[in-house]
BAMI-939495 format. One record per atom (N, C-alpha, C, CB): x, z, y; residue in one letter. Coordinates in steps of 0.05 Angstrom, whole numbers, plus 5000, padded with zeros to 4 digits. Each point is the difference from the previous one (the first is absolute). Last residue first. Glycine has a CB too. Example, Ala and Ser with C-alpha at 12.3 -4.5 7.8 and 13.67 -1.06 7.14 Angstrom:
<vonus>
525751424955S501650015024S498550145022S502449574987S498250424898A498250005024A501850005024A496250254977A
</vonus>
This chain:
<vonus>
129155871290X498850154983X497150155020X505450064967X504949235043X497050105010X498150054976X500349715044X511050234964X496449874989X497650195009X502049794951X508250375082X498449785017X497949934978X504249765032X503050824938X498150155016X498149755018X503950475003X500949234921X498650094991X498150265028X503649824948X503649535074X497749864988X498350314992X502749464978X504650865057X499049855018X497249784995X505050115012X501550254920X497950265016X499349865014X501650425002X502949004965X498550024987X497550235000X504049764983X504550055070X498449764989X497450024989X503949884991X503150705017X498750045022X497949825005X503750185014X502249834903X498150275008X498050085029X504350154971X502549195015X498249874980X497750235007X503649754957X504050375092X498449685001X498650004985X502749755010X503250904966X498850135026X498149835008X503950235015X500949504910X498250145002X499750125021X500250024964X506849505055X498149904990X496750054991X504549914996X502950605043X498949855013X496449854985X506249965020X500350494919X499050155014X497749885028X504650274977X502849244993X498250084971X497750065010X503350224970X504049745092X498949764989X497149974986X504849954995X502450785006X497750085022X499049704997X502150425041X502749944878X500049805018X498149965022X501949844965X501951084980X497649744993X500149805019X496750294982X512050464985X498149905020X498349704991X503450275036X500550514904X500749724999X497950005026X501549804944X499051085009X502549915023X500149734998X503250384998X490350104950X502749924979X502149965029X497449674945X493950405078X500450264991X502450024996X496350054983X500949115041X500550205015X501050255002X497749775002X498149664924X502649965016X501650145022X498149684988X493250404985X502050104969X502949945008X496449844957X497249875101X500550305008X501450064980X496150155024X500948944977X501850105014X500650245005X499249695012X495250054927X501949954990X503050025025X496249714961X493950505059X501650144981X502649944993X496350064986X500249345058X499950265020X500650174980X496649915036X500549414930X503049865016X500650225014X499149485009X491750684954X502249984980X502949865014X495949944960X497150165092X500450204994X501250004978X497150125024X500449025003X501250125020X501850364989X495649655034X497849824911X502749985004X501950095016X498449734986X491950505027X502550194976X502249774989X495950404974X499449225093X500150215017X501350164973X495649955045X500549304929X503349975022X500750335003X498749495040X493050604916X501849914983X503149875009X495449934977X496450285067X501750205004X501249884976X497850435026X498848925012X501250075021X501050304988X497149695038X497449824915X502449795001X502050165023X496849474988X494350934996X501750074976X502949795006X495150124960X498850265119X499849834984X501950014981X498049805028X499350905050X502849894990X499149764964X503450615028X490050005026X501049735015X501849854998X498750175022X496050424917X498350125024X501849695019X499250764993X500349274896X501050095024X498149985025X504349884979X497050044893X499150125028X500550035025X499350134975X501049454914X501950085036X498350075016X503349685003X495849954904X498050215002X501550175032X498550054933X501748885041X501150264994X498250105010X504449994998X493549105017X501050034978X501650094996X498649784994X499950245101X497849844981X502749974975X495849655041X503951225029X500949774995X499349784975X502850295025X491350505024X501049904976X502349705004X494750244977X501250595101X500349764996X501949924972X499249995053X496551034954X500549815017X500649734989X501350365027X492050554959X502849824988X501349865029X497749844943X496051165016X501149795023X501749794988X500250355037X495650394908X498549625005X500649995020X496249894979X508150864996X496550045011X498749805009X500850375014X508849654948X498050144980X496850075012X504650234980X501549385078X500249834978X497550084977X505849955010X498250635070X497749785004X498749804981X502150035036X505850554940X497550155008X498349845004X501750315017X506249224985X498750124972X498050135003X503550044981X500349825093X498949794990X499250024980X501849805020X503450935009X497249905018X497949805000X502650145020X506049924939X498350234990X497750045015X503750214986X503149205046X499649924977X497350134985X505249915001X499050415082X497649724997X499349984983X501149765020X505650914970X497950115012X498449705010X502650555016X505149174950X498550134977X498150085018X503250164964X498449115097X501650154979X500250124974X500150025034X496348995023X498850294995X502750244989X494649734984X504249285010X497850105017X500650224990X496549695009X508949774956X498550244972X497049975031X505650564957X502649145077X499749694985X497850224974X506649565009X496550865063X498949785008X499249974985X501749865023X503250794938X497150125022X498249655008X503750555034X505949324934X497750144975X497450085014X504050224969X502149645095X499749764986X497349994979X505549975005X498250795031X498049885018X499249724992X501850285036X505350284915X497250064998X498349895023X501350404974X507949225014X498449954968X496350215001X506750004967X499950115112X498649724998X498749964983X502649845014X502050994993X497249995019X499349785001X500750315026X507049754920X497250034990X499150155020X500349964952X506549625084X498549824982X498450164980X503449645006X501150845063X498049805008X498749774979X502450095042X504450574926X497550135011X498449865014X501950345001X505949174972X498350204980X498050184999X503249964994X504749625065X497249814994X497750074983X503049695004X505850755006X498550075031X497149814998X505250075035X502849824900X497550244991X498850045026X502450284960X501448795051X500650134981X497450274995X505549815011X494149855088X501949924985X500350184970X502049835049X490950015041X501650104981X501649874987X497350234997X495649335047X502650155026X502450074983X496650285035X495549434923X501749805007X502350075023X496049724986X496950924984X501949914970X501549785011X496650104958X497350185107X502250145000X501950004974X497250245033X495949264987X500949895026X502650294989X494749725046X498050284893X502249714984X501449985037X496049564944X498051265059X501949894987X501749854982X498550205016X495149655052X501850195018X502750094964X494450285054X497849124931X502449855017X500950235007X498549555019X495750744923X501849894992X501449845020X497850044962X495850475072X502750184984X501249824980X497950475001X494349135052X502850085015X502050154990X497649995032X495249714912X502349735007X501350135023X497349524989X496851044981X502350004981X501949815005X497350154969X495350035098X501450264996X502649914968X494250395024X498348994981X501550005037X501850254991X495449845045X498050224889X502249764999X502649945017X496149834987X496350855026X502550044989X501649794992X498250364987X494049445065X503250035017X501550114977X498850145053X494149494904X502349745020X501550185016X496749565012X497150964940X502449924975X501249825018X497950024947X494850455106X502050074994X502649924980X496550235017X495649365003X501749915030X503050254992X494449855050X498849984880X502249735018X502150065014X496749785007X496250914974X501749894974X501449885008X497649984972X495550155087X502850185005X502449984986X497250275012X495049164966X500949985021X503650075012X494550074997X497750344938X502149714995X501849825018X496449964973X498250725053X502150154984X500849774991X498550454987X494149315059X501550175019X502550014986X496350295020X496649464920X501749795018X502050105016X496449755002X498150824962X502149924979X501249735011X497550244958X496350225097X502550174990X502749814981X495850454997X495349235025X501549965025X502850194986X495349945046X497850144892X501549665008X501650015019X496449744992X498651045003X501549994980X502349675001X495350374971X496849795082X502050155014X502950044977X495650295033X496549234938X500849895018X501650115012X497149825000X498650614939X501849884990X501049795020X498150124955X495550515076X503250064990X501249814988X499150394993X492149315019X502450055031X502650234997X495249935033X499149904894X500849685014X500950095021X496949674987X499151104979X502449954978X500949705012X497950294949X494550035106X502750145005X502549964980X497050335021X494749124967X500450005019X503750085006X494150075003X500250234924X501949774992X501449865034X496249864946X502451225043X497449764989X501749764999X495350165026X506550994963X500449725010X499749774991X502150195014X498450844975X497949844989X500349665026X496150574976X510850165003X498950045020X497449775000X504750235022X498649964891X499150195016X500349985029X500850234963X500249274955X500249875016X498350275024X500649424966X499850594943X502749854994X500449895041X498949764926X494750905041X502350154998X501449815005X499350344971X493549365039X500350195028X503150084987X494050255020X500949174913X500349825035X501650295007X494449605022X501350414890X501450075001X502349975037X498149954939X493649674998X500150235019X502050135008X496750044984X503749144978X500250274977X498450215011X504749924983X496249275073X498749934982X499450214968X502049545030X504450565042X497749995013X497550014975X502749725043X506350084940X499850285003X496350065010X506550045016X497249034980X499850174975X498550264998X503849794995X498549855082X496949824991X499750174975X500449425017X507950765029X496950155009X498349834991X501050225043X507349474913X499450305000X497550055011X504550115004X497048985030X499650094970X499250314985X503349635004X501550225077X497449935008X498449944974X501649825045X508050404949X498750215015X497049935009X504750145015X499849204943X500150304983X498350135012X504350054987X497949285070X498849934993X498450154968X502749645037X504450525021X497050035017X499149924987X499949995039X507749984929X499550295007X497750015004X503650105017X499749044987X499650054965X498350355004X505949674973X498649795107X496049874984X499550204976X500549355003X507650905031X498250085011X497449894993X503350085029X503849464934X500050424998X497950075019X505450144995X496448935020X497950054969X500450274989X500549514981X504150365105X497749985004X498149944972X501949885048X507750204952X498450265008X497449935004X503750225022X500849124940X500250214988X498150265010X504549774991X497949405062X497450024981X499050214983X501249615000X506550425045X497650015019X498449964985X501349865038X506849954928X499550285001X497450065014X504950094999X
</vonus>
């Protein structure tokens, strides 16, 4: 993604320094560049520009690792209270599991999701898993693919649940292990 932003920016400045030669060259320089600024001051903005977009890339990170942090705790708080429960009492904590799970193992919610799309459509990308068109920020494809098994055993336990068959806190454990496992990798890569 770093590279990304920084060939968005080579690319801008580099239009935009094009344009005034162009423009220049039409006579046309002042309208396309009215506080008439020389090549000097356009390099030292674009240098203040760089720092930004590094800055923000940055913030990017640091903000998707804690929301990460923020889903692996609502899924252990509720797969800690679907295993207390019993029968239909398991039902409301297990889908607060199936969506933090889903949240983990997607990065992100809908309102992320849509946020990424946005970015997407304005040539932001991020890291290509090698041979797919996948996309992620820290949760690697082998890891959310467990991670929506997980959320399918979780479904299948709430259908249950629903129905009055208690889910085997065991179960549940288990994915609670795997899920913590794996948040824990994906918030520890260094970016």
């Amino acid at each position: 993604m770093r590279g990304n932003l920084i060939f968005l920016a080579l690319a801008a400045a580099g239009l935009f320094l094009a344009g005034c030669e162009c423009m220049k060259s039409k006579g046309a320089g002042a309208s396309f560049n009215p506080a008439g600024a020389g090549e000097q001051e356009l390099v030292a903005r674009y240098g203040v520009l760089a720092d930004e977009l590094l800055r923000a890339e940055k913030e990017e990170y640091e903000i998707n690792r804690t929301l990460l942090g923020i889903y692996k705790g609502q899924a252990d708080a509720a797969l800690t209270a679907a295993a207390a429960a019993q029968g239909k009492d398991q039902a409301a904590p297990l889908e607060k599991a199936v969506l933090a799970v889903t949240s983990l193992a997607q990065e992100g919610n809908d309102q992320v999701t849509a946020i990424k799309t946005r970015l997407k459509k304005g040539g932001h990308h991020y890291t290509k898993a090698e041979g797919t068109a996948d996309e992620y920020i820290f949760v690697e494809p082998k890891a959310k693919q467990s991670l929506m098994n997980d959320v399918k055993r979780l479904r299948e336990m709430l259908a249950g649940a629903q129905g009055g068959t208690t889910a085997p806190a065991a179960e549940m454990d288990a994915i609670k292990v795997n899920v913590d496992a794996l948040a824990e990798a994906a918030m520890s890569v260094k970016k």
